[in-house]
Every structure is written in C-alpha cells, then in structure tokens.
C-alpha positions, 0 to 999 in steps of 0.5 A: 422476584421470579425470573420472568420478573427478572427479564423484565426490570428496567435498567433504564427508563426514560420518556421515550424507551426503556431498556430492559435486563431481556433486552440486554440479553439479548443484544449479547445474544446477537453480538455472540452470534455475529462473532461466531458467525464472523469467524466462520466467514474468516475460515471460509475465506482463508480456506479459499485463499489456501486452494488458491480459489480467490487472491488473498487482497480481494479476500481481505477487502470483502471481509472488511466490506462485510464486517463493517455492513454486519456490523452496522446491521447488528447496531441497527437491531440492537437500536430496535431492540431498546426501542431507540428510534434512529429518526429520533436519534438523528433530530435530536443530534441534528445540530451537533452532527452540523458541528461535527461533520464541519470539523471532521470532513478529512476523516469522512473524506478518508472513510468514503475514499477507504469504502471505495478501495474496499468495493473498487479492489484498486488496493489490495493487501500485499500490493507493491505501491508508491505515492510519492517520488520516493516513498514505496511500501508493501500494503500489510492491511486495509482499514476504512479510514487509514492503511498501514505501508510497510517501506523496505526499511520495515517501518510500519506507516499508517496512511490516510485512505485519502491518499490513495484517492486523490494522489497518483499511485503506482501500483507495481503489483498491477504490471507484469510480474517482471518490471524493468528498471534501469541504471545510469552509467557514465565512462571516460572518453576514448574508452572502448565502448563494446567492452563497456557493453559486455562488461554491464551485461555481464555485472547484471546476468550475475545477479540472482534476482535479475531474470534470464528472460527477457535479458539484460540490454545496453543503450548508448544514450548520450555524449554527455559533458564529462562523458560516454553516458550508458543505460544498463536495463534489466528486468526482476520480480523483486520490485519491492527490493529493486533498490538493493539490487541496483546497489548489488549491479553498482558494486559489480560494475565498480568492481569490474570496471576497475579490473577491465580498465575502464575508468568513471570520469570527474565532472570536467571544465575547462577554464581559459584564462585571459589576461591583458597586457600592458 
C-alpha cells in the first residue's frame, strides 16, 4: 500500500459520507492549530492585563466568548470535512432534539443567561456579589453555564448562570471602591450621649481597614423600648471581609464600653400585677 493509498483508506463508510485516514489528519491538524492559536491569544491577554491595558474580568470574559465561537467554527469544519451535513444531521435528530430540548430547558436557560454575561460584562471574575440575603462570594471563573463563588469561608459553589439573570444581584465591586456600612448600638437610658458618640468613633478609626476619608460618623436613631439606639457608620474597601471587621469594631465597642461605664441594657418589661380583693 503506498502512502497516498494510506491517505485515502476508509475508516468509516456509510451511504451518505466516508471518513478517511487524510481526513482524520487533518482535523487533528486543525485542533492543533487552534490549540496553539488559543494559547497565543491567552498570552496576548495576560500581557494586556499585566500593563494593566484592559481589566483582568473584561479579559476573561472575551476569552471565554472566543473560545467557545473558535470552537464551534473548528466542529463546523471538521463536520465539512468527513462530509457530514449539518442540515442532515439536524432532520435526522429532529425528533430526539424535541425530546431533549423539553428535558433540558434549565440547562439551555443557563447557557443563554452564561452568553449574555460573557457579551453584557455584567459579571466579571474578581467581582464581590451577593444573590441572596445572606450569601456573598468572590466570582473566581465564568463558565457558559455555571459559575463558581468563593464565599468568605473559601468554599468554593458552583452557581447556575441563571441565577444571576433572573434573581436580583448585587454587585459590590460595581459601587465606589469605598462602601459604607453600619452597626446597631444600643445604650441604657440616662447614659451620656456625647461620650457614647466619641467613644463609637473612637473604636472605628482604630481599625486598620475602616478609611480616614470619609470618616466615621454617629447617628442617634431612636429611643428605643429598652434603650438609647445609636448607628456607627463607616466606610472600607474591604467589602468582601466587611463582616470580620464589624466583628473587630463589636469587640472595641464592648471593650470600651465596659471601661468608659457605659452599659448595654437588657430587653425590659415592666409588669403590673393586679389582684381583687375580697
């Protein structure tokens, strides 16, 4: 057998294409060339992000775009290439694609919502979010039809692109660098309120985290059932650790509170008693 006969065995042969040992060769040919192609890219990119050209989130999301439309051109092609028609290909899987498009349509709703992140840049790898009351995360990658969260306990989730489409999201890393954020206080009656207010912003400009510019402030907000009720408002850039530093401002505020004398009622009632007599 020479080698052009080689080229040309029939590995497969049916009624409507043969795919031969060329043709093999050269669809590898073409999914070598794209993986290089696809690494180029990737360092062209990092290069930008590293001179700080283009943000690493926009950098990531238009690598998945175009790795996933390379891609799909590269299947296309290699279909062309063995002589499968995709207009064949699809009547003959008409009825089957009926049956698993109705069984799939959570997945297809997650690709289409994981394709509009990509294009819209809504979402971006790094980004602070929180899609529910209680659960925020770091985005840490972008996939077309789920995306894993890293919460502040380092656990990884993987969340259906969905989500992020339909539920209401917020995204901290859209606001100002520095976010404010706010503590409940509450202080027996009678105590002195002006040194209550310099010992709250005195427990928050000790912390490290919380920024000089724009300070600390105190709100009187209510006399409260059992108390003097206070809000200690401070701003960070630390949004995604803004927990741990409430925690750190908590212990101050105890701490000074305790030295300072001033003292964090109980839940009171009072209770009247009446009893008939005779």
């Amino acid at each position: 057998m020479t080698f052009s006969e080689f080229l040309e065995f029939d590995l497969l042969e049916t009624k409507d294409f043969d795919i031969t040992v060329y043709e093999i060769l050269t669809i590898l040919v073409i999914l070598l060339a794209t993986i290089f192609i696809m690494r180029i890219i990737k360092r062209v990119f990092r290069a930008r992000v590293t001179r700080k050209e283009v943000d690493p989130g926009r950098s990531h999301a238009i690598l998945q775009i175009l790795k996933y439309v390379i891609y799909i051109v590269v299947i296309l092609i290699s279909f062309e290439i063995v002589g499968i028609k995709l207009t064949l290909l699809l009547a003959g899987s008409a009825a089957l694609l009926v049956g698993l498009g109705l069984g799939l349509q959570q997945i297809f709703q997650d690709i289409m919502s994981g394709i509009a992140i990509l294009f819209e840049g809504s979402l971006k790898v790094g980004d602070i979010v929180q899609i529910q009351d209680d659960l925020i995360g770091k985005v840490i990658e972008i996939g077309l039809r789920t995306s894993k969260l890293e919460t502040r306990d380092n656990i990884v989730m993987v969340v259906p692109n969905s989500k992020f489409v339909t539920d209401i999201v917020i995204n901290w890393s859209h606001m100002e660098k520095r976010t404010r954020f706010h503590i409940d206080v509450g202080v027996a009656y009678g105590s002195d309120v002006e040194k209550v207010t310099r010992v709250l912003l005195q427990c928050a400009e000790d912390i490290k985290n919380v920024t000089k510019s724009p300070a600390p402030f105190v709100r009187f907000n209510d006399f409260g059932d059992s108390s003097l009720d206070f809000q200690l408002f401070f701003w960070t850039t630390d949004t995604f650790q803004v927990e741990y530093i409430k925690s750190e401002i908590r212990y101050k505020i105890d701490a000074a509170f305790r030295a300072s004398g001033v003292h964090i009622p109980f839940p009171q009632r009072d209770v009247h008693i009446k009893s008939k007599t005779g």
